[in-house]
N, C-alpha and C positions, 0 to 999 in steps of 0.2 A: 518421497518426502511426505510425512504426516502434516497430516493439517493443508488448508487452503491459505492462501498470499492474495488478495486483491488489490492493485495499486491502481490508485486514480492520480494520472498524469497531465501533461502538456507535452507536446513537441519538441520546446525553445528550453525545456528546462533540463537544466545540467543537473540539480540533485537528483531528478529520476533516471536520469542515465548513467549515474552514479550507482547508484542503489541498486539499479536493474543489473548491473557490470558487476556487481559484488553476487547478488543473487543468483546470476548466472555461474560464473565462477563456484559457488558453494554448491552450486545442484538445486537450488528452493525454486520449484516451480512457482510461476506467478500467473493472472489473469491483471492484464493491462488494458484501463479502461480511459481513454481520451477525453477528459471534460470538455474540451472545445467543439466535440461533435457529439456530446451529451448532453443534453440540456438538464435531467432527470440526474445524471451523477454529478453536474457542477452545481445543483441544488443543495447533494448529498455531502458534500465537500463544504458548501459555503455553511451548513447546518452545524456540521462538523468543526469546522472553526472560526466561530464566531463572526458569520458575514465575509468573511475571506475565503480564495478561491487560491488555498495554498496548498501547491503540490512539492512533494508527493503527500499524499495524505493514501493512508494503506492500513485496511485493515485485515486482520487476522483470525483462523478461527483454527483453533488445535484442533488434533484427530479427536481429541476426547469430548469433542463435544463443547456446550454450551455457548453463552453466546459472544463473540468475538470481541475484540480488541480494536481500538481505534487510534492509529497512531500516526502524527504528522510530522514528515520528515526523520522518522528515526534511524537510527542507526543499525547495522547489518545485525548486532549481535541483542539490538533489541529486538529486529524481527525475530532471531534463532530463541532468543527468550522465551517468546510469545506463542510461538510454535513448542518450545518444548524441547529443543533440540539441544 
């Protein structure tokens, strides 16, 4: 698969296991990063949406380059979008 998937999750949360179950199923590799044992990525998270520490927050970066996509809670075909697919 083109392009990189980074999702910052939780454990307890069902949209990312949602999400990851779809991504799985399509082939889209992903790098899954645990805010609960991040200190540094639930910073990047709560930056990202407005003081909230709301997962999944996943961002995206095409094979072509430039700079990635930040997306919170979306949906499998907005990932495949974002990716290009």
């Amino acid at each position: 698969m083109a392009g990189t998937v980074t999702m910052y999750s939780t454990t307890w949360c069902g949209y990312c296991r949602r999400l990851k179950g779809q991504m799985d199923r399509e082939g889209i590799g992903y790098s899954e990063i645990n805010i609960e044992n991040d200190p540094e990525s639930a910073a990047f998270v709560e930056k990202a949406n407005g003081g909230n520490q709301t997962v999944p927050t996943v961002v995206v970066v095409p094979a072509s380059g430039g700079e990635g996509v930040t997306m919170t809670n979306p949906s499998l075909a907005q990932v495949k979008q974002a990716l290009g697919v």
